[in-house]
C-alpha positions in Angstrom: -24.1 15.3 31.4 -21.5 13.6 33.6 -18.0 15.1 33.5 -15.9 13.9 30.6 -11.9 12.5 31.6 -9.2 14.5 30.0 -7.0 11.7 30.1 -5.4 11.1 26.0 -5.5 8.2 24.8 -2.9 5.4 25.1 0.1 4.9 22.6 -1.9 2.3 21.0 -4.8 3.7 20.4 -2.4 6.6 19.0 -0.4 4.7 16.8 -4.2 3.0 15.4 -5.5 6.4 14.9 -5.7 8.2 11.6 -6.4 11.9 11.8 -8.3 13.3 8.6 -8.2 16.8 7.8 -10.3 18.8 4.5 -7.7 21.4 3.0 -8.6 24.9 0.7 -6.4 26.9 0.7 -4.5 27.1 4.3 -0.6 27.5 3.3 -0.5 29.8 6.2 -1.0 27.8 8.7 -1.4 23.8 7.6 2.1 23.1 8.3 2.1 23.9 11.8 -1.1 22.2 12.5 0.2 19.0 10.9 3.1 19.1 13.0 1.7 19.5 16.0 -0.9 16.8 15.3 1.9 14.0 13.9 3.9 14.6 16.7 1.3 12.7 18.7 -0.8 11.0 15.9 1.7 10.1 13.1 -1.1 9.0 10.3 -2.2 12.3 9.4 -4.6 12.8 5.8 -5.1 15.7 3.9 -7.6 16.2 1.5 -6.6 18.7 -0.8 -10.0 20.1 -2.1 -8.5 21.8 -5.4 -6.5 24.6 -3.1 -4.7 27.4 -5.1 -2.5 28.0 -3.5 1.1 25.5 -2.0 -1.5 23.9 0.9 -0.6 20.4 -0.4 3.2 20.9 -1.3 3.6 22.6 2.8 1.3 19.2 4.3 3.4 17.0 2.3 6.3 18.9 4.1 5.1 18.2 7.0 4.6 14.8 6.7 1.0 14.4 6.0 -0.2 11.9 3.6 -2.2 14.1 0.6 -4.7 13.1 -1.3 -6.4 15.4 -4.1 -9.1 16.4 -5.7 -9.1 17.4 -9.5 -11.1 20.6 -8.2 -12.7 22.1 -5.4 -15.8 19.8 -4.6 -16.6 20.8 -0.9 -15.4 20.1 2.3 -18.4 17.1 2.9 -17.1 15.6 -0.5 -12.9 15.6 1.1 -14.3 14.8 4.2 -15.9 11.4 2.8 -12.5 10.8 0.2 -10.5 11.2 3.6 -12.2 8.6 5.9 -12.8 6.1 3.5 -9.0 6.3 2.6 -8.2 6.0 6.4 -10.9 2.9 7.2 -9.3 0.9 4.5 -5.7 1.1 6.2 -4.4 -2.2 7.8 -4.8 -1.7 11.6 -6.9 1.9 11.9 -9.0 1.8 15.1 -9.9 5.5 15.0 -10.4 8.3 12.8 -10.2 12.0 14.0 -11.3 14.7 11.9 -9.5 18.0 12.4 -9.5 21.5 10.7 -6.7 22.5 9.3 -6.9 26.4 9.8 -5.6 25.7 13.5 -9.0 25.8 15.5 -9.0 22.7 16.9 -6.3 21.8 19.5 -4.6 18.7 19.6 -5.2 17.9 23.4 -8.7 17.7 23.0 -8.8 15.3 20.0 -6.2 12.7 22.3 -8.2 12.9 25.3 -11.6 12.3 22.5 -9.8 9.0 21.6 -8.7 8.2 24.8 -12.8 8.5 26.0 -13.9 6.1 23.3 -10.7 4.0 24.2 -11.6 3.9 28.0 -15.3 3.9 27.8 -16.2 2.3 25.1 -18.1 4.9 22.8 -17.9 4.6 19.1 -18.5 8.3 18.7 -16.7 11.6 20.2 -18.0 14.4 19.2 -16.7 17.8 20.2 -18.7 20.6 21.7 -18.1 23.8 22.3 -21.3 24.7 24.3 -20.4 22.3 27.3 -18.9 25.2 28.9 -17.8 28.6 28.5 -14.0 28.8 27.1 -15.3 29.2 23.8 -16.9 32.5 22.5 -18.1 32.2 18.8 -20.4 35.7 19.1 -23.2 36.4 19.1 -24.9 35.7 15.5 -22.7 31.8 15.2 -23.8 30.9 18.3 -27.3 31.4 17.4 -26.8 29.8 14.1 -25.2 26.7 15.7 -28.1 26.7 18.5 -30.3 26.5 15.5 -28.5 23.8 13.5 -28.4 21.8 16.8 -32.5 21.9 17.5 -32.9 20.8 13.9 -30.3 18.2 14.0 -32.0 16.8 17.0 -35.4 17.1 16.1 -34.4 14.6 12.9 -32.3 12.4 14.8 -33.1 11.9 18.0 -30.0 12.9 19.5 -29.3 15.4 22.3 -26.2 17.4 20.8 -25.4 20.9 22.1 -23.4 21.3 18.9 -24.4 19.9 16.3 -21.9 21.7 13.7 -18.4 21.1 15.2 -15.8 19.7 13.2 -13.4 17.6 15.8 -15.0 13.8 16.3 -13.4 11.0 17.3 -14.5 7.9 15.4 -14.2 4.1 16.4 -14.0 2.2 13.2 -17.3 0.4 13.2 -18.8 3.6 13.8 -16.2 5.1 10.7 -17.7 2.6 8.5 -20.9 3.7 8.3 -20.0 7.2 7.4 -21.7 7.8 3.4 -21.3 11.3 3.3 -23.4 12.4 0.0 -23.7 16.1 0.7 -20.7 18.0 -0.6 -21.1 21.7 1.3 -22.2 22.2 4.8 -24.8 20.1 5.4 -22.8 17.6 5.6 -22.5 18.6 9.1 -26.0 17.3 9.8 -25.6 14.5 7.8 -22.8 12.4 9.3 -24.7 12.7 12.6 -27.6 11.7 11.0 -25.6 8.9 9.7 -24.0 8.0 12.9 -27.3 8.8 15.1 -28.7 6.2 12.9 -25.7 3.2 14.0 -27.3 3.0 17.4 -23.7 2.7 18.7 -23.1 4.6 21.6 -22.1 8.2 21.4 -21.0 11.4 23.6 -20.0 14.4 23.3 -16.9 16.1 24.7 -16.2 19.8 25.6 -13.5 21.5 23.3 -12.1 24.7 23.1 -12.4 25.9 19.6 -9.3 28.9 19.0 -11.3 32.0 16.9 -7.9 33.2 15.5 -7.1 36.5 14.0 -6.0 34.1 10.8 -9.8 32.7 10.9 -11.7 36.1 11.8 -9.7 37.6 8.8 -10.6 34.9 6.3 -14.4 35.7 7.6 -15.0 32.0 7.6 -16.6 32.1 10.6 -19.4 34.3 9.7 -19.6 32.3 5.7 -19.8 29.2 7.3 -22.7 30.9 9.4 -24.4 31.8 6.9 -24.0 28.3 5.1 -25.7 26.7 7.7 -28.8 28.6 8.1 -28.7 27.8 3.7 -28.1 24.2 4.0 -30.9 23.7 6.7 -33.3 26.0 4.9 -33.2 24.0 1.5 -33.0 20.6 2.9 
């Protein structure tokens, strides 16, 4: 794969970008994330997915747009609520989805925008397999190894990771995006979806930030085990 620019995007492209971000319970951390984010993409969405605890009330804080669900229905099922919301808003270009429990860093998700802005793919997607910053252990990255040779092996695509949550969206490739699985395969499903555009794609390395706020959740290793789930009863 050739070597991707880190260049961000332009102001434009910025200011016609909407970042979406699924939201259970992260009052810890939401509000600095959304800061961080709107202080160089100013649309920012969250999807509160029936959180318990202040996650909306602390994203409305920080100046996110919230929208919410009457209870917790899955992060595919927020993830679809939050990009069709942003593809209906006059003048969105882009759509970037970002976690919100401070993973993802901002850099990477300017310079994804700025490759489909310069280069002309539809699709970003991050990986975290494109070289060695990230270190997921052991059991998730065999788990996201697998997802990926399944992924591939019904799409078509080549994707060294299949399962991460950062993408960088061009609006005709947003549109097409009809997520109808709620939990984590969803994952596989919007690639599907967007394997399926025949617009052109690439992927993007990203350093993905295993936190002591995410190792203590254990979300890593749930989500891990939700994969290898999801791909067994599809």
């Amino acid at each position: 794969m050739p070597e991707q620019s880190s260049t961000p995007a332009s102001a434009e492209a910025l200011a016609a970008t909407w970042a979406v971000i699924p939201l259970f319970n992260e009052a810890a951390v939401v509000g600095d994330v959304i800061r961080e984010l709107r202080a160089s993409i100013p649309n920012v969405i969250c999807v509160d997915d029936g959180s318990r605890d202040r996650s909306a009330v602390i994203a409305e804080e920080a100046g996110a747009r919230v929208l919410r669900h009457p209870h917790n229905m899955g992060q595919g099922a927020a993830l679809q609520t939050g990009i069709a919301y942003a593809r209906a808003q006059p003048g969105c270009q882009y759509v970037v989805t970002f976690d919100a429990d401070g993973q993802h860093r901002v850099e990477d998700a300017l310079a994804m925008v700025g490759l489909s802005e310069r280069d002309g793919y539809a699709i970003v997607l991050g990986s975290r397999f494109l070289d060695d910053r990230t270190d997921p252990g052991f059991l998730k990255r065999f788990v996201l190894k697998l997802a990926a040779t399944v992924t591939n092996a019904a799409t078509g695509m080549t994707l060294t990771d299949a399962h991460n949550g950062l993408r960088a969206l061009r609006i005709d490739a947003a549109q097409v995006v009809n997520l109808q699985q709620d939990r984590m395969a969803h994952a596989s499903e919007i690639v599907a979806q967007l394997g399926r555009s025949g617009l052109p794609w690439a992927e993007f390395p990203v350093h993905i930030r295993y936190t002591d706020y995410s190792k203590a959740k254990g979300q890593s290793m749930l989500n891990s085990i939700n994969i290898v789930v999801d791909l067994v009863i599809r």
